[in-house]
C-alpha positions as CSV (number, residue, x, y, z in Angstrom):
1,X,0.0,0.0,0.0
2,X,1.3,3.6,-0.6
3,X,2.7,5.9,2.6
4,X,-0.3,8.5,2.7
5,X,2.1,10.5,5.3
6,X,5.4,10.8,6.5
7,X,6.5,13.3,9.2
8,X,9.8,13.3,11.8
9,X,9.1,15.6,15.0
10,X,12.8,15.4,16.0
11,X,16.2,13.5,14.0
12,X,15.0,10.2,15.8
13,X,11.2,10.6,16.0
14,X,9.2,9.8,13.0
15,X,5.3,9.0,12.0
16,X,4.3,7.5,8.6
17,X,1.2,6.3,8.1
18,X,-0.4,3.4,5.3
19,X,-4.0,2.4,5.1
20,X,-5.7,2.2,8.6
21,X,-1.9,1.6,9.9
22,X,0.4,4.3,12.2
23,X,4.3,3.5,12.2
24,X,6.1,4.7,14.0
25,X,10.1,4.7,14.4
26,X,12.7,5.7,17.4
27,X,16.2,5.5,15.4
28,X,15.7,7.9,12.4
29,X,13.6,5.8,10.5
30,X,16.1,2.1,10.8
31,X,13.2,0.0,12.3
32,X,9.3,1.0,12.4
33,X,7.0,-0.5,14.4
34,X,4.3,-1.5,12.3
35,X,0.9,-3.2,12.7
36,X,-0.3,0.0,15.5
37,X,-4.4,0.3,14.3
38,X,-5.2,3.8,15.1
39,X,-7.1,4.2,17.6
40,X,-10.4,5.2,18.5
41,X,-12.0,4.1,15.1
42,X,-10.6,2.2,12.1
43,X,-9.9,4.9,9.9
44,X,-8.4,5.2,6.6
45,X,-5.3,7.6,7.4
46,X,-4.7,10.9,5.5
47,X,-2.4,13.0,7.4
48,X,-0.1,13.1,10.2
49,X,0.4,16.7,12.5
50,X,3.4,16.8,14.9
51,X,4.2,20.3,16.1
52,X,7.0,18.2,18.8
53,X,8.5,15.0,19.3
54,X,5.2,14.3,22.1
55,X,2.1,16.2,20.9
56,X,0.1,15.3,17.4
57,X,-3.2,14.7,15.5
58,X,-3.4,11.9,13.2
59,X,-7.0,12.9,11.0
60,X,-8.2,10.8,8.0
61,X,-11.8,9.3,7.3
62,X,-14.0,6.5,8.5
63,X,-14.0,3.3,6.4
64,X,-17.6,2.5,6.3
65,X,-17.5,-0.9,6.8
66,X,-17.4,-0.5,10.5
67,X,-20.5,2.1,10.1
68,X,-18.7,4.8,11.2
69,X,-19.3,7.9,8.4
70,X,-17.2,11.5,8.3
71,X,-14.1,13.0,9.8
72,X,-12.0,11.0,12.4
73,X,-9.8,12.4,14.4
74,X,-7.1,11.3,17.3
75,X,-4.8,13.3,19.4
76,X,-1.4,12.2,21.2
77,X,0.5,13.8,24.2
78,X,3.0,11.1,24.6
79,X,4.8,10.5,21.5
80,X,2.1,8.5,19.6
81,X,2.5,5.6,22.4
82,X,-1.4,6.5,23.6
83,X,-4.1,8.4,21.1
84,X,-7.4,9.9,22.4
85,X,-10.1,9.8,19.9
86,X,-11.4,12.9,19.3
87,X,-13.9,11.6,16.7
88,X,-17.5,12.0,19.4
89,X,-16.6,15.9,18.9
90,X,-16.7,15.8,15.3
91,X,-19.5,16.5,13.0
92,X,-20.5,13.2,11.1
93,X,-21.2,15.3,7.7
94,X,-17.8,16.3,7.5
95,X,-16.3,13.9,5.0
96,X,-13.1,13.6,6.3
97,X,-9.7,15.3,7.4
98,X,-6.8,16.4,5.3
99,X,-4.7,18.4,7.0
100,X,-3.8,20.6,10.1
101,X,-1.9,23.4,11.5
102,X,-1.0,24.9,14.4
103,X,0.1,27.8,16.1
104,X,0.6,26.8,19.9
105,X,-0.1,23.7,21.8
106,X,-3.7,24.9,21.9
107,X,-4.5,26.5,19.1
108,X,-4.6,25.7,15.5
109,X,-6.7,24.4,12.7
110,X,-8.0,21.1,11.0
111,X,-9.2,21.5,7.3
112,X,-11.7,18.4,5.7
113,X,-14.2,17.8,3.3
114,X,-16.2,20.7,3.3
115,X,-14.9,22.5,6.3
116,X,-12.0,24.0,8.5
117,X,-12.3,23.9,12.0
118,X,-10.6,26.1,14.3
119,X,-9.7,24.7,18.3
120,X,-8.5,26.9,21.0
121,X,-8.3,24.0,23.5
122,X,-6.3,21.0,21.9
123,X,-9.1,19.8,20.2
124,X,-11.6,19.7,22.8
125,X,-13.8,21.9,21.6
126,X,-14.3,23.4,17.4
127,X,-15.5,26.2,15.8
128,X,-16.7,25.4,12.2
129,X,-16.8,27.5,8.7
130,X,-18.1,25.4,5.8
131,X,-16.9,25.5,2.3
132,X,-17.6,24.1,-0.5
133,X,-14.7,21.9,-1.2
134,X,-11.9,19.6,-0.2
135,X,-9.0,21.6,1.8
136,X,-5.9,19.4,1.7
137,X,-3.1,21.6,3.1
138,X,-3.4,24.9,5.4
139,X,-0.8,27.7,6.5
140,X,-0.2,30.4,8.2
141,X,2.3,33.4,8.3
142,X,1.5,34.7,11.3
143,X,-1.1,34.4,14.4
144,X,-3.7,36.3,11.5
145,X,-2.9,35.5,8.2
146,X,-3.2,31.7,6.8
147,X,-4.7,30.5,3.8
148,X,-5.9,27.3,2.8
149,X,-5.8,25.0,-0.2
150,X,-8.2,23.1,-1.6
151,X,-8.1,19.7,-3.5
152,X,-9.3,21.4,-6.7
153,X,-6.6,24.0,-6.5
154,X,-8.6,26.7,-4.7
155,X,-7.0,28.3,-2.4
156,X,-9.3,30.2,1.1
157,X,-7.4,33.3,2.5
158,X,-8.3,34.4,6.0
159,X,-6.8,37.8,7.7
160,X,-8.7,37.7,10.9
161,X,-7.0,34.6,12.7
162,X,-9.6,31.8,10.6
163,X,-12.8,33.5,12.6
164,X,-13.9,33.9,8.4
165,X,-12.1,32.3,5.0
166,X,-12.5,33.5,1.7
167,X,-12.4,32.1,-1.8
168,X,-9.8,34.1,-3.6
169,X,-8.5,31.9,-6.4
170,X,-9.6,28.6,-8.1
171,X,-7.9,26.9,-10.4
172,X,-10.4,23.9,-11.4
173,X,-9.3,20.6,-12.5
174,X,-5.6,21.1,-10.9
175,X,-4.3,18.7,-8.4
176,X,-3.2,20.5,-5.0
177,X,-0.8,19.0,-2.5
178,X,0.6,21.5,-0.4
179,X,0.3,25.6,0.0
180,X,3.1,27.6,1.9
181,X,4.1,31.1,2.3
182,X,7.3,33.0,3.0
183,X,5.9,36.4,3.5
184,X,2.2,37.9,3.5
185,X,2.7,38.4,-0.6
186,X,4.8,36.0,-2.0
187,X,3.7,31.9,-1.9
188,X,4.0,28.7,-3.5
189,X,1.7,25.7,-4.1
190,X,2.3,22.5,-5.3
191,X,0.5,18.8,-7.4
192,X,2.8,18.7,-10.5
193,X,3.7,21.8,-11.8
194,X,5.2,24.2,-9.1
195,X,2.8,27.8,-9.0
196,X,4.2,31.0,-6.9
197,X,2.2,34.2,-6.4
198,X,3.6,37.1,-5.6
199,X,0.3,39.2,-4.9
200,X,-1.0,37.2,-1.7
201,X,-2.3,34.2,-3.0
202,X,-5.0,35.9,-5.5
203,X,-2.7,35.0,-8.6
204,X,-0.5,32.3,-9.1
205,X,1.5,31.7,-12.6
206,X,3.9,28.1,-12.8
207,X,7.2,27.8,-12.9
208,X,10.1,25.9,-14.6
209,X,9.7,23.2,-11.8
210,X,7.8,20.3,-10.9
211,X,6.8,19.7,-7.1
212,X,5.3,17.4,-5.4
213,X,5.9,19.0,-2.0
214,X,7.7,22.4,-0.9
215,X,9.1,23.5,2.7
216,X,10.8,26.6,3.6
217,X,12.4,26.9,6.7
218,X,12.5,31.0,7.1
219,X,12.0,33.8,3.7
220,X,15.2,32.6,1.8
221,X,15.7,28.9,2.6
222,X,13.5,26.1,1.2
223,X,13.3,22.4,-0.2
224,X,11.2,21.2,-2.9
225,X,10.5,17.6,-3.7
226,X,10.3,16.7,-7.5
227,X,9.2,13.6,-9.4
228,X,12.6,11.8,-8.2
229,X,14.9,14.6,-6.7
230,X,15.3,16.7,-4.0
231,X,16.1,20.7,-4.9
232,X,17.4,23.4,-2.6
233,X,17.0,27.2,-2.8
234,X,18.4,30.2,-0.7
235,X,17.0,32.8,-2.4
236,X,12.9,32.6,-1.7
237,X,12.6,30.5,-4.5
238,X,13.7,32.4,-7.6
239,X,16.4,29.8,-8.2
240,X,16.7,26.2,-7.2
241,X,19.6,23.9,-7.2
242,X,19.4,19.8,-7.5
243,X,21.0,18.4,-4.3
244,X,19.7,14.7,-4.6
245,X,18.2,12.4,-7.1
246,X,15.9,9.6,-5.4
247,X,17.2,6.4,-6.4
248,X,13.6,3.8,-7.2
249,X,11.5,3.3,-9.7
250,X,8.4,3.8,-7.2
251,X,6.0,6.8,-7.0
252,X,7.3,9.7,-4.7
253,X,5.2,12.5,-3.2
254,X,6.2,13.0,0.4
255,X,8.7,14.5,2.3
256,X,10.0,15.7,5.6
257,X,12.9,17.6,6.4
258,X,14.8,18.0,10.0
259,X,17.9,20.0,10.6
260,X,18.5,21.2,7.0
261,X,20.3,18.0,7.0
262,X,17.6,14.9,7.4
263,X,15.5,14.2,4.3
264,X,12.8,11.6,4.0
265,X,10.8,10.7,1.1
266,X,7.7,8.0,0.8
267,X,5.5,7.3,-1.4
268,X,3.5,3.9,-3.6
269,X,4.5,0.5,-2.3
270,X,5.2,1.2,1.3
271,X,8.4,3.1,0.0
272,X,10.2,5.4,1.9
273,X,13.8,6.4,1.7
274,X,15.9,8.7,3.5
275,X,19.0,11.0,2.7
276,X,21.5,12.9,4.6
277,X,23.5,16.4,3.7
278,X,26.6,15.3,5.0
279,X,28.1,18.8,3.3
280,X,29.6,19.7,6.5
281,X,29.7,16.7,8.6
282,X,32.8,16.0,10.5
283,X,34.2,18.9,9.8
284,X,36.7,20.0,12.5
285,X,34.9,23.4,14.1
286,X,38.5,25.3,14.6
287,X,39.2,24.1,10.8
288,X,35.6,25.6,9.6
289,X,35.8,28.5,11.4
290,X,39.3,29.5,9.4
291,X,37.2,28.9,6.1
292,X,34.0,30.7,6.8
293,X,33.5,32.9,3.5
294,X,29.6,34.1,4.4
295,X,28.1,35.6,7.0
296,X,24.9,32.9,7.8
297,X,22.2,32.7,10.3
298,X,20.7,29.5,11.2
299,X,17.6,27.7,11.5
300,X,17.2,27.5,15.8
301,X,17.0,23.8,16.8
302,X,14.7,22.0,18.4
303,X,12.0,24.3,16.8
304,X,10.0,24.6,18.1
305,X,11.1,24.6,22.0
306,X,10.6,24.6,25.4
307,X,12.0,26.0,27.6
308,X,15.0,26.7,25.5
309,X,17.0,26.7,21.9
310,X,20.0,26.6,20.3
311,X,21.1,29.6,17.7
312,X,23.9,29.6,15.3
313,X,25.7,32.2,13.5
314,X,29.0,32.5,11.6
315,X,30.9,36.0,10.4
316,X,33.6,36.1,8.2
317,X,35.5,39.5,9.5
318,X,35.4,40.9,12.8
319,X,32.3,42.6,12.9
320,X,30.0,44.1,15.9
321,X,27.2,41.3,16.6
322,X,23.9,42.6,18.0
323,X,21.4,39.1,17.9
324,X,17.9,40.3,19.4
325,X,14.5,38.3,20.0
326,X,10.8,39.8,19.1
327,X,7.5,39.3,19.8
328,X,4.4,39.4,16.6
329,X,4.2,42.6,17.2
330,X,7.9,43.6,16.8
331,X,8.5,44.5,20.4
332,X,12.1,43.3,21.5
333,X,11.8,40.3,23.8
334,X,15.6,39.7,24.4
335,X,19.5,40.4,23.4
336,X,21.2,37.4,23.0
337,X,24.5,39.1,21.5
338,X,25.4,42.9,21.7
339,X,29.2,43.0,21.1
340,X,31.9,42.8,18.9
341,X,33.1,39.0,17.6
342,X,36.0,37.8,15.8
343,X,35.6,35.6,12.5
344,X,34.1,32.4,13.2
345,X,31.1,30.3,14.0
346,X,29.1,30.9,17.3
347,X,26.2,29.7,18.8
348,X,23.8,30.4,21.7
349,X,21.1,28.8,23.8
350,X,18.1,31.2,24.3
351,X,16.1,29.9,27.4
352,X,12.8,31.3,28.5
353,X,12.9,30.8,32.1
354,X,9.6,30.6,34.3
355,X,10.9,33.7,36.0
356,X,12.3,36.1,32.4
357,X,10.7,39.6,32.4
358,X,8.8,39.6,30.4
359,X,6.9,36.4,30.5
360,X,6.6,35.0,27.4
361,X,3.7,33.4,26.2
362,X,3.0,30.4,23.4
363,X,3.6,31.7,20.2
364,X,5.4,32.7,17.3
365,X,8.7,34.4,17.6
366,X,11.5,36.1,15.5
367,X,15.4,36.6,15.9
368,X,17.6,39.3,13.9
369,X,20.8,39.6,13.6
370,X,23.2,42.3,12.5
371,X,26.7,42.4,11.7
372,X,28.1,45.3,9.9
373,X,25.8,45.3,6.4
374,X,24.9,41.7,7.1
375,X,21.3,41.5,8.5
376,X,18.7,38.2,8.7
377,X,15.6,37.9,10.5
378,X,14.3,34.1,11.1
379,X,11.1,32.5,13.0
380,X,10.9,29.8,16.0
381,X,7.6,28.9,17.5
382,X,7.6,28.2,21.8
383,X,5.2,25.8,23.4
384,X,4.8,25.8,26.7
């Protein structure tokens, strides 16, 4: 049978799913344990949500043949070793789930057939705005603006934190598989031919590219999964470069990304395969710090976190290093580094203490860094 999902929340910790099956695996995908029913109801399996390496939704749709009809739902706080069914709390007209989001631990969003439904509460409780098609992938930018993306190439828009959605584009007859954006103007969506808009999501035009699936990991730096390779930009998406090719004959149309590093694809026949950038592993740090050419900022890991992270920079001449933390609303949160640095690599850990002034809440986050005319801005999400 074909993987319908694959997702890892950490290097080790990964989730695939197949039929009415959940695997799961603890050593970076070497052994799964297979043959785990999901719970609650036997459910075909659609899509796989982990925001962390405990917390999750697993959503897909009821196999009738156990008279059980609509959307079916189960959540997980313990790494996927126990699953509360969620499916009592969810309408039976909804004709199953397709794909999630999530801003905090509490609040996010689950799009199906003919619906998206919006939880402040982990699930516990929904509220519900019908439309009139399939919505396979959803996104957001921030804690207001998200859009969603509909099986038929439609894509919803929503400014007001999903309280309304509105139909701003369709595209009938096109196969959609997933929708992301890397600022409130410029996005990409994917099911074949690779489209970008650069007007919010209200026109879209293809590129030179075939996608199955895209991720980007901050505005420049991005991965996109073609028909049997892997391609890298760091430039938003104007260029892309061929890093991999995916060596079988089968079907590919999933992948996950950890690290920058970690790639795993899956797809037809219970395939899945996984590749590691091993561009600069080993490398002595004293030996890499005496060949930096760049000035870089990097992705914070784990992301997202609790209680703290790790943040890595490298300058190439001695520069004066200010690294700051904001808030949404571009209120500074922290200074990580205010002072002058020598060439090299660096890294800090940025812990939110019970007791920091000011307390910082769930959420969406961003860190900038300056040094000299070098300047980058990247996002990290904490969960408390």
């Amino acid at each position: 049978m074909p993987i319908t999902d694959i997702v890892f929340a950490d290097v080790n910790t990964g989730f695939s799913s197949m039929h009415t099956y959940l695997l799961k695996t603890s050593d970076g995908g070497a052994n799964w344990t297979a043959g785990i029913l999901t719970p609650g109801v036997f459910n075909v399996l659609n899509d796989i949500y982990f925001y962390d390496s405990m917390t999750g939704f697993i959503m897909g749709f009821c196999n009738e043949q156990f008279q059980c009809y609509g959307g079916t739902l189960s959540t997980t706080t313990d790494g996927g070793n126990n699953w509360i069914s969620r499916f009592p709390n969810v309408p039976s007209d909804i004709l199953g789930f397709y794909s999630a989001f999530f801003l905090t631990d509490e609040y996010g969003f689950i799009g199906g057939g003919g619906a998206i439904l919006k939880t402040t509460n982990f699930g516990n409780s929904w509220v519900r705005t019908d439309v009139d098609r399939y919505i396979v992938d959803i996104f957001f930018i921030d804690s207001l603006k998200g859009w969603a993306l509909a099986s038929s190439g439609g894509v919803y828009k929503t400014s007001n934190a999903g309280n309304s959605w509105n139909l701003i584009h369709l595209d009938e007859g096109v196969i959609s598989e997933k929708i992301v954006f890397i600022n409130p103007e410029v996005g990409y969506k994917t099911g074949g031919i690779l489209k970008k808009s650069t007007d919010g999501g209200f026109n879209w035009f293809n590129t030179a590219y075939y996608a199955e699936s895209v991720v980007f990991n901050d505005s420049s730096n991005g991965y996109l999964l073609g028909s049997h390779s892997i391609y890298r930009t760091s430039d938003g998406g104007n260029n892309w470069l061929i890093i991999t090719e995916i060596p079988t004959n089968h079907t590919i149309n999933k992948m996950t990304v950890v690290d920058d590093k970690y790639f795993w694809v899956a797809g037809d026949n219970g395939c899945i395969l996984k590749y590691t950038d091993t561009t600069v592993t080993g490398i002595n740090i004293d030996s890499w710090n005496n060949k930096i050419t760049n000035f870089s900022l990097s992705q914070n890991y784990p992301n997202p976190f609790n209680p703290s992270t790790i943040i890595q920079y490298a300058i190439n001449s001695t520069q004066f290093v200010t690294l700051k933390v904001y808030d949404l609303l571009g209120r500074e949160v922290a200074t990580l580094v205010n002072e002058e640095k020598t060439a090299g690599s660096y890294e800090i850990e940025f812990n939110v203490r019970p007791d920091s002034s000011p307390a910082l809440a769930s959420g969406i986050y961003f860190y900038k860094i300056q040094a000299g005319d070098f300047v980058e801005t990247k996002k990290m999400l904490l969960l408390k």
